[in-house]
N, C-alpha and C positions, 0 to 999 in steps of 0.2 A: 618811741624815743627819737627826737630831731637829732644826735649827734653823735648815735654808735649803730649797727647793724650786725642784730644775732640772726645764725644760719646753725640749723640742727641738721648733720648727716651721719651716719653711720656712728653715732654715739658721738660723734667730736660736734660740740659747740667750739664755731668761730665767730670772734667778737673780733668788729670792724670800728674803727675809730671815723669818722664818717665826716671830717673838716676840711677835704680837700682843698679849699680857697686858703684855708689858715696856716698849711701844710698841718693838719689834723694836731693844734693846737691845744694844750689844756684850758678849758675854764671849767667855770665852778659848774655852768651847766653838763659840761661833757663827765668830770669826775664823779657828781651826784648819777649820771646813767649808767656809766662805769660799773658805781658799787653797789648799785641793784641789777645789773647784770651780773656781776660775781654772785649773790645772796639767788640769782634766779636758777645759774646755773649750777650752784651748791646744792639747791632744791630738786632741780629735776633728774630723775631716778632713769632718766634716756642718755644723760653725758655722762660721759665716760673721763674724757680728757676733755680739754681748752685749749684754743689760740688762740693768740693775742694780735692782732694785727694793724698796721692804717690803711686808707685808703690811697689809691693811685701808686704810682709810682718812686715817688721824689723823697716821703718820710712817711718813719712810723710814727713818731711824735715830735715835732720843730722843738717842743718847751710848751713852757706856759705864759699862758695869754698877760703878757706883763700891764698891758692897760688896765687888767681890771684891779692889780692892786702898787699901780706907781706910785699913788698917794696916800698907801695906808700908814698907821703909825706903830709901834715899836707891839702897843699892845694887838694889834689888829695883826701885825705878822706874823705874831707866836700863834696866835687863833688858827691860821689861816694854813700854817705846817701843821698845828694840832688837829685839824679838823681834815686835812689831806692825808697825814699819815694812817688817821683811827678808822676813815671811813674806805677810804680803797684803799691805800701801798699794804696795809697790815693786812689787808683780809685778802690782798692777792697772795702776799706768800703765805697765809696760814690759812689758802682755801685748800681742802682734803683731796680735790680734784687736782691732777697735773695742770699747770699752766704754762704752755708752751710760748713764748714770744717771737713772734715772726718776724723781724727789724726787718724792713722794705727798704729804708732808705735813710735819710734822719731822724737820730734817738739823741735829741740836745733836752740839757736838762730834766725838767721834769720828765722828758718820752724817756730817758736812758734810766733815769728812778724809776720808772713805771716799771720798763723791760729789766732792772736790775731784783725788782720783786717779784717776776713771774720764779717757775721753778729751774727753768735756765734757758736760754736764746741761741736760735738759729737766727744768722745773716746773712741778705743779699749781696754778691760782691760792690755793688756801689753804696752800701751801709755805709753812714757816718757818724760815729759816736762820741760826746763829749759833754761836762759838765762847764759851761762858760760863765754860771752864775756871778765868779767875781768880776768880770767884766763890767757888771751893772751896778756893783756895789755891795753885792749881799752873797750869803754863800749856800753851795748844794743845800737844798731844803729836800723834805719827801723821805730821808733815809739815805742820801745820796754820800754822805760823809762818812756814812755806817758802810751801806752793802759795797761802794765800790772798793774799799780797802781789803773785807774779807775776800772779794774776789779775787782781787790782782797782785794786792799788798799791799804795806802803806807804803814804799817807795814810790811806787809808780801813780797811787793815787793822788799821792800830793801833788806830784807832778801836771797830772791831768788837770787838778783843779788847780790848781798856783798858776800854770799858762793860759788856764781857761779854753785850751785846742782843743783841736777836733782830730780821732785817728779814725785812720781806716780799716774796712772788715778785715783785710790780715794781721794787722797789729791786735785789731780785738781778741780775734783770734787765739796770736801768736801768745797774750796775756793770759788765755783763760776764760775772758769775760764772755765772748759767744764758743757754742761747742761746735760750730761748723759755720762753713761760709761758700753758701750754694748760687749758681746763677738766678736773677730774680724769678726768670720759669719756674726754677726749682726750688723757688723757699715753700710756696705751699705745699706741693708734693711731698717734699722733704719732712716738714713737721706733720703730715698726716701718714707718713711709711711709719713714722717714730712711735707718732699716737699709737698704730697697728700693733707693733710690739710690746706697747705700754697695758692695751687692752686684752691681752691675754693675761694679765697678772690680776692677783687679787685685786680689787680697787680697795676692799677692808684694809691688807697690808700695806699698802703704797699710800692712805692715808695717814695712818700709824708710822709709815715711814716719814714720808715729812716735818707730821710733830716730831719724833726724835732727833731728826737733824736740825731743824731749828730751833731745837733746843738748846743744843749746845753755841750756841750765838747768844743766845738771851742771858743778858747778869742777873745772878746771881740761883741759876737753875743749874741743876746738876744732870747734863746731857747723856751720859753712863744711865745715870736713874731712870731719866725718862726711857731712854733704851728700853733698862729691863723690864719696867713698867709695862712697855708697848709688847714688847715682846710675849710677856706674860701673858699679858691679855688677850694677844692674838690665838693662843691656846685654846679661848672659848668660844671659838667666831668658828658660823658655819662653811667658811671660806678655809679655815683650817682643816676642816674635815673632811672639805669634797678636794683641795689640795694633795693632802695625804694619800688619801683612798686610791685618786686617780694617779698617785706614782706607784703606789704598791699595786694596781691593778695595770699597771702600763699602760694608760691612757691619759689623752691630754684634758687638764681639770676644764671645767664650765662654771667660770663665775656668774 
């Protein structure tokens, strides 16, 4: 891949956004790596967990590469959020594996849609995040009108997008939007202690958990249901049973 960089270590797949000239920019060639990076590390039975990260220093994701569609037309836009949302932002948050977001630096626009569909974000203190979309004339594409309002609210989110600003890691923070905000040393560190703790849990039920919480986001699903559904079913999974066993024999389970 010319323009992401997978690293497999102790079960965590880290995916590196690899544009540093562009401040690790979206285009259609990075999005299309992206979401067979997700489909790859769905696949392989050695990840456990995922980061999501950019390259260097400065951003996790500036936005999207606006040249390559300043001249598209009204039908060519709708293609262009349909074809970005179905093939990476939806399969980042309905991948069964945890996807951690490691925000480096700038998450504008599409990087902060990106990072708004992992399973939730650690920041660097010099993090800067914001949707400036109306700026240029058009508005959050990606899911960006959707996730950032269940995060933070829809107060604050119109806000965000009506000014088009940019806040910083503590305000993110202070919303909700990232769960912690570590020095840059410390953001990889950070999301690989978390991954640690992530990886002693079922990954059968920490799958099963996701679908049920994003469930209850999606119209016209009933998020209770899927609950019980998942829940149920976890009953049959052999992850249940070495679970069980290993608390009623006091010891710690081996997924």
């Amino acid at each position: 891949m010319e323009n992401i960089l997978i690293a497999v270590e102790n079960r965590i797949a880290t995916i590196t956004i690899n544009r540093p000239s562009k401040l690790n920019a979206l285009n259609k060639a990075t999005i299309a790596e992206l979401s067979q990076a997700i489909d790859d590390v769905e696949n392989n039975q050695e990840v456990r967990v995922v980061i999501l990260t950019g390259s260097g220093e400065k951003a996790f994701v500036a936005g999207a590469d606006i040249s390559e569609f300043a001249d598209f037309s009204p039908e060519q836009g709708k293609e262009l959020a349909r074809l970005g949302q179905e093939s990476l932002f939806d399969k980042v948050e309905n991948c069964s594996k945890p996807i951690i977001a490691a925000v480096n630096g700038f998450a504008l626009g599409g990087g902060l849609e990106l990072a708004m569909a992992a399973h939730f974000r650690i920041a660097s203190d010099n993090a800067r995040v914001g949707l400036p979309e109306v700026s240029l004339g058009v508005i959050p594409g990606y899911g960006g009108t959707q996730r950032l309002p269940q995060l933070i609210g829809k107060g604050r989110a119109m806000e965000m997008i009506m000014t088009a600003g940019m806040i910083d890691a503590a305000m993110a923070h202070s919303y909700g939007l990232v769960n912690h905000v570590v020095t840059s040393e410390e953001l990889i560190p950070t999301c690989e202690k978390i991954a640690g703790k992530i990886m002693k849990n079922s990954p059968v039920a920490i799958g099963a958990a996701i679908d049920a919480v994003n469930a209850g986001y999606v119209d016209g699903i009933n998020g209770y249901q899927t609950e019980i559904d998942c829940f149920g079913e976890s009953f049959g999974t052999d992850d249940f049973k070495e679970g069980t066993t290993a608390f009623l024999e006091k010891r710690k389970a081996q997924f």
